[in-house]
N, CA, C and O of each residue as an XYZ file, in Angstrom:
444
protein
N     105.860     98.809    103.532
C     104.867     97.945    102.905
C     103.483     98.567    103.127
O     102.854     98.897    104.132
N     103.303     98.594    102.110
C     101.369     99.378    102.335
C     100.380     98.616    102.433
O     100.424     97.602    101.736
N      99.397     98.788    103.145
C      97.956     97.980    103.669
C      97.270     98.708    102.922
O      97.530     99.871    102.612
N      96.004     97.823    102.464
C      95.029     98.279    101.630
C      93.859     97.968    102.361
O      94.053     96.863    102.870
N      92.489     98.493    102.733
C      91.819     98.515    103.035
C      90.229     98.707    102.625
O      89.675     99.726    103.038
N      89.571     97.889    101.931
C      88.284     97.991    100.820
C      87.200     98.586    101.498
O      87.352     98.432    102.710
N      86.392     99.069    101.281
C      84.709     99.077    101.808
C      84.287     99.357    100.597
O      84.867     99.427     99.514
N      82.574     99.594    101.115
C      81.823     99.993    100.319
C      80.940     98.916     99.604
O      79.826     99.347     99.307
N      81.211     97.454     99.217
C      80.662     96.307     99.583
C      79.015     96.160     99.969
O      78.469     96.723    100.918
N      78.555     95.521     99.273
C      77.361     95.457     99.788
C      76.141     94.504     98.586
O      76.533     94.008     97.530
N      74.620     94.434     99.097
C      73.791     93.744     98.559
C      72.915     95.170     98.033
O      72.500     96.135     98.675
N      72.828     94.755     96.270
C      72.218     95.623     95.683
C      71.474     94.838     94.492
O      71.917     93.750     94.125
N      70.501     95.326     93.982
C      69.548     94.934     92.892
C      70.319     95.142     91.607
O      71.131     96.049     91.423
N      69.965     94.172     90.707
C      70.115     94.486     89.344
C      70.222     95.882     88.601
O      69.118     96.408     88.741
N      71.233     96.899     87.717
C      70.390     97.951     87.645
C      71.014     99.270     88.572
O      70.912    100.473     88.331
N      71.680     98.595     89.695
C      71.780     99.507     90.774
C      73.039     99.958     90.877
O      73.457     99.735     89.741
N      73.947    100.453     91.487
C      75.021    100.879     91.179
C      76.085    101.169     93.070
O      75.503    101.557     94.083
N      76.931    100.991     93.040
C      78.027    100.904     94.541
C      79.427    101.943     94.159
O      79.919    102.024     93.033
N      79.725    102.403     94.910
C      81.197    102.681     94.880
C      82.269    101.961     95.798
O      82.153    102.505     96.895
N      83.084    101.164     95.856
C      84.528    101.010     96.146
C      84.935    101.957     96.932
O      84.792    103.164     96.734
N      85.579    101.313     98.067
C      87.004    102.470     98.240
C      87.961    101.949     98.864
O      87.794    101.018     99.652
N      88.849    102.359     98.661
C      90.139    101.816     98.946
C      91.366    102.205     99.748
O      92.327    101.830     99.076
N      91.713    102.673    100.658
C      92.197    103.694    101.498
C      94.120    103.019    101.934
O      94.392    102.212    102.823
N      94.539    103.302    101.528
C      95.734    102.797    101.755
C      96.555    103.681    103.130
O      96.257    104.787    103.579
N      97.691    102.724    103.581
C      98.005    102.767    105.059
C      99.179    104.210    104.583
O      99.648    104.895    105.491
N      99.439    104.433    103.498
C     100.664    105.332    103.421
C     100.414    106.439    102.066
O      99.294    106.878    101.805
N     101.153    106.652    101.591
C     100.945    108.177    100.603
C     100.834    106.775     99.267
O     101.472    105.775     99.593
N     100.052    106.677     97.788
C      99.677    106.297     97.164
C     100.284    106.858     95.638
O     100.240    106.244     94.572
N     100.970    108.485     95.943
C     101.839    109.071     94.995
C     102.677    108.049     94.292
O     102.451    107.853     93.098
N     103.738    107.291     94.979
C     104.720    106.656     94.489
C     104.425    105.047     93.812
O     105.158    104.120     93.467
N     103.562    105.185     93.825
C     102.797    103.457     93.291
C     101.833    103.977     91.641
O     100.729    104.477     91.425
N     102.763    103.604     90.946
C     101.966    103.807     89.819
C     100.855    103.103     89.124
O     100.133    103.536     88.225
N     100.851    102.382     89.483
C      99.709    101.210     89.269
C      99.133    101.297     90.169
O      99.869    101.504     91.134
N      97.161    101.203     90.638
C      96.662    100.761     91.244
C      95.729    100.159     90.432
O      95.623    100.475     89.247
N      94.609     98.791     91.288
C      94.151     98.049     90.366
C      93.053     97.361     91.284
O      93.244     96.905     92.411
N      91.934     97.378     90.612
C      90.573     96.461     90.991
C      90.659     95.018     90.723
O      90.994     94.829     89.554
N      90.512     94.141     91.258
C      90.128     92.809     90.988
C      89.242     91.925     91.543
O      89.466     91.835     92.750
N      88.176     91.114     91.124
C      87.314     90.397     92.250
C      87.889     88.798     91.790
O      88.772     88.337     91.067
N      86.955     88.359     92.561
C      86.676     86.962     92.750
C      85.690     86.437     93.220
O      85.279     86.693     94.352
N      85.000     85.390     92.208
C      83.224     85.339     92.030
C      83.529     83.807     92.514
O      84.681     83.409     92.338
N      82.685     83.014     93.047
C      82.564     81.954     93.798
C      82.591     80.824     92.889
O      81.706     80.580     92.069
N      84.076     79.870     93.149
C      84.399     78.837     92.370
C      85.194     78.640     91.042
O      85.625     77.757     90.301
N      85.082     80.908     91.283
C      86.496     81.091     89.653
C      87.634     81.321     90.327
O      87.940     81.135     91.505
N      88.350     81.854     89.186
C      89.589     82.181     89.788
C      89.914     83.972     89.771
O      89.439     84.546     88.791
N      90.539     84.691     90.595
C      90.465     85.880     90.453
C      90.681     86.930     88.804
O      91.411     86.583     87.876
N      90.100     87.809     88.825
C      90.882     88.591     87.422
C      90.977     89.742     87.824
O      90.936     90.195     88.968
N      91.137     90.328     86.631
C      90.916     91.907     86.469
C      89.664     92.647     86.116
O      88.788     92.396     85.288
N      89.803     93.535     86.888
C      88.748     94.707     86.747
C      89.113     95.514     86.107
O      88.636     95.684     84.985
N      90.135     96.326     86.632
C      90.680     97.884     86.427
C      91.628     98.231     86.798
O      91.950     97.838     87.920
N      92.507     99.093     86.093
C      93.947     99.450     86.426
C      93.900    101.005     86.505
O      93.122    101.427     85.649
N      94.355    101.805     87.097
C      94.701    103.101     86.827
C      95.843    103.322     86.793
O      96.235    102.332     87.411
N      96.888    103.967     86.500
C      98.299    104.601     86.614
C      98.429    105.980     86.973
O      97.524    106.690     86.534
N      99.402    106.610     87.725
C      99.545    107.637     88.040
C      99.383    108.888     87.190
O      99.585    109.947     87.783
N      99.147    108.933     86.264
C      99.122    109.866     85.631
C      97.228    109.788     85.316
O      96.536    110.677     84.820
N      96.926    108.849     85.652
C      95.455    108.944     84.929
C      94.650    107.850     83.860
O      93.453    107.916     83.581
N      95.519    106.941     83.395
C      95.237    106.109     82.460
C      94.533    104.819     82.840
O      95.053    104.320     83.838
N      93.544    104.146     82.371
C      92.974    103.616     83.059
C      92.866    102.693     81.746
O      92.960    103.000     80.558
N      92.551    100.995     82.605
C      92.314    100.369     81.764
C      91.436     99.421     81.907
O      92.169     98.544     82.364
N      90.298     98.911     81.845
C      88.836     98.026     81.996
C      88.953     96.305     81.385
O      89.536     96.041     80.333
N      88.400     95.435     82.110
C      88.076     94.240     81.672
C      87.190     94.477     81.037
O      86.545     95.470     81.374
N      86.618     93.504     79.529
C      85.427     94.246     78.712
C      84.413     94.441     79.161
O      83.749     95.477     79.176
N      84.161     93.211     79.667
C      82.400     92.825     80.616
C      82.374     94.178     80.915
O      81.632     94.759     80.124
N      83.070     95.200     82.037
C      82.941     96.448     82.399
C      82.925     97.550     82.032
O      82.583     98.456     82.792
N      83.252     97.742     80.906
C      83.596     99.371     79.961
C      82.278     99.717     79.722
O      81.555     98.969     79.064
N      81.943    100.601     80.108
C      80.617    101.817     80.102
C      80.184    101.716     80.927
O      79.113    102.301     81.088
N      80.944    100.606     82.379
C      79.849    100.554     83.293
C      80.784    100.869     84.867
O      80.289    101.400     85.862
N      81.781    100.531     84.778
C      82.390    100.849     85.686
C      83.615    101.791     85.614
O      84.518    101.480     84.838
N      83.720    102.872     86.328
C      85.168    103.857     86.795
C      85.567    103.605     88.014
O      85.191    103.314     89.150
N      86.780    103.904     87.123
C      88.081    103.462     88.525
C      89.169    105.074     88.597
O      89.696    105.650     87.646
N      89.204    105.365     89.760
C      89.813    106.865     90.175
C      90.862    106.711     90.952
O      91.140    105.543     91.226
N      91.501    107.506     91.371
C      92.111    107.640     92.480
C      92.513    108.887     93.172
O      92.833    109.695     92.299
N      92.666    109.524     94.632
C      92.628    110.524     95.076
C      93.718    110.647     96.221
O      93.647    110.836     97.436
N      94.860    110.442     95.231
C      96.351    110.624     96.236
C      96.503    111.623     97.333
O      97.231    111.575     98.324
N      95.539    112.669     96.888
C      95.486    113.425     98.861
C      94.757    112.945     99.683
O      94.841    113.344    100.845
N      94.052    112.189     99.410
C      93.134    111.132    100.076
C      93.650    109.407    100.399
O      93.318    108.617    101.283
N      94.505    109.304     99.347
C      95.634    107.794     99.721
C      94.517    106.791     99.436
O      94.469    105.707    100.018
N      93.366    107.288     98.270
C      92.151    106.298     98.336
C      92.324    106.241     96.637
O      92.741    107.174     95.951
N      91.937    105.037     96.188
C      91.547    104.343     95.127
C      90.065    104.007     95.288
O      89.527    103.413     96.222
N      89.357    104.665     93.845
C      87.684    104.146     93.611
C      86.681    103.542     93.081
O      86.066    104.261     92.294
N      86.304    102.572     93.196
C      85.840    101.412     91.533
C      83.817    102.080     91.908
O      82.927    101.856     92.728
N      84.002    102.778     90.914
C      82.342    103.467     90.851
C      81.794    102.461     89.637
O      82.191    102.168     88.509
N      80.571    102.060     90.555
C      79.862    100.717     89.637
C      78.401    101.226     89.013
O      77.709    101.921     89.756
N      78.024    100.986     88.003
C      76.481    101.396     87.247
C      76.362     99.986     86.909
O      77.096     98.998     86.942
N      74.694    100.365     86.438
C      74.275     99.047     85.796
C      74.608     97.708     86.162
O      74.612     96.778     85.356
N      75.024     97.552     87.966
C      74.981     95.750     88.371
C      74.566     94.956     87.653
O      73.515     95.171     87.050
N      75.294     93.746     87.491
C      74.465     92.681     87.101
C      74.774     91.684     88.072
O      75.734     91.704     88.841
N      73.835     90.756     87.976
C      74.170     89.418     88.833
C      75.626     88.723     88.708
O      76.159     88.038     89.581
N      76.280     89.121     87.137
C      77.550     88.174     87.396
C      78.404     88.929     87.721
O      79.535     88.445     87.784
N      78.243     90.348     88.047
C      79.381     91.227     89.161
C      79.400     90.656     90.274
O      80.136     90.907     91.228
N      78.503     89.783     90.174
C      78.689     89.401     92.167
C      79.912     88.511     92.306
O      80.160     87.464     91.708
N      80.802     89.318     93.461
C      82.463     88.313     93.677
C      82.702     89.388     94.668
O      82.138     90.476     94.779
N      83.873     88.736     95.526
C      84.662     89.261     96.263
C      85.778     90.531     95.309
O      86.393     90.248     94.281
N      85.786     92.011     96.053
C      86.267     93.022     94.980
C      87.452     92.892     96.002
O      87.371     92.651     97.206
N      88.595     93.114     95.223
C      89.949     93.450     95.645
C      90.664     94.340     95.368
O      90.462     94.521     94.167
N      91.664     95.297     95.829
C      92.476     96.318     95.949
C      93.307     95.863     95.402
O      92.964     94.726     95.076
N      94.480     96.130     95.007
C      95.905     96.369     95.257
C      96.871     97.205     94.227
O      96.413     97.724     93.209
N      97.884     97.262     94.496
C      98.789     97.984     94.651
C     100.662     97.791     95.209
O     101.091     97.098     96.131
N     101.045     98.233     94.734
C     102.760     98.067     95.183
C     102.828     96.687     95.382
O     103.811     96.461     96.087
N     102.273     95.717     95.103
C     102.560     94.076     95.334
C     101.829     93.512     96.850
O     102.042     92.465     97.462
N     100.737     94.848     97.218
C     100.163     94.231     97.930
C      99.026     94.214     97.866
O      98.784     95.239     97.229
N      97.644     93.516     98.200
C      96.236     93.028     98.629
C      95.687     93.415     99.481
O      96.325     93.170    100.506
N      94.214     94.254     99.802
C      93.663     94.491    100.930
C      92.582     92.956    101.058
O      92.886     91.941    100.432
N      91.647     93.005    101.732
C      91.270     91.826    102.028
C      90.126     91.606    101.564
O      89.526     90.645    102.046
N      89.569     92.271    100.673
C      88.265     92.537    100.138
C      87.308     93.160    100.716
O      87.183     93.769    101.779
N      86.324     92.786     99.408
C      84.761     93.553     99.661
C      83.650     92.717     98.923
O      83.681     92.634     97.695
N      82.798     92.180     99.565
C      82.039     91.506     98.868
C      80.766     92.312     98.125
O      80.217     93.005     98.981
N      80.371     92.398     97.330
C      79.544     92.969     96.279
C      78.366     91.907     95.657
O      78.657     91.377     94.585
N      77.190     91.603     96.203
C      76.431     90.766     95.415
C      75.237     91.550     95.030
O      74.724     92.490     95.636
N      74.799     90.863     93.640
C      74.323     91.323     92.972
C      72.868     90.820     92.810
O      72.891     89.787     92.141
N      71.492     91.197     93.207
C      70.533     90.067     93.288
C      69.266     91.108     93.529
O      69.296     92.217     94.062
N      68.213     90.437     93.000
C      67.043     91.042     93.030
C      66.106     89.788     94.417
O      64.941     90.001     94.753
């Protein structure tokens, strides 16, 4: 069973931009799906971003031109690279993978 582990989290201005990371407890090769998700205060969680092993990636709209999502299987790390913050990015960011959850990263967004 693999552990996921977020950083990178943090308080940034409008405009401004964070990277994600995601570091998993075991090799990340055999999990073809990995995937971003937050949760903003009083919704319910969604989607961000998906990648698949081969490279394919797929975006919630709000995000397309503004956020990339990577991953670096010799590294066992998954990456949600953020541009252009806005205030309603602000939510708890989540990992996962193979059917499991790291515990987040909070990301707020505020001038």
């Amino acid at each position: 069973q693999v552990r996921l582990v977020e950083s990178g989290g943090g308080l940034v201005q409008p405009g401004g931009s964070l990277r994600l990371s995601c570091v998993a407890s075991r090799s990340i090769s055999s999990i073809y799906i990995m995937a971003w998700h937050r949760q903003a205060p009083g919704k319910s969680r969604e989607f961000v971003a998906t990648i698949t092993g081969g490279g394919t990636t797929t975006y919630r709209d709000s995000v397309k031109g503004r956020f990339t999502i990577s991953r670096d299987n010799a590294k066992n790390t998954v990456y949600l690279h953020m541009n252009s913050l806005k205030p309603e990015d602000t939510a708890v960011y989540f990992c996962a993978g193979d059917g499991q959850w790291g515990q987040g990263t909070q990301v707020t967004v505020s001038s």
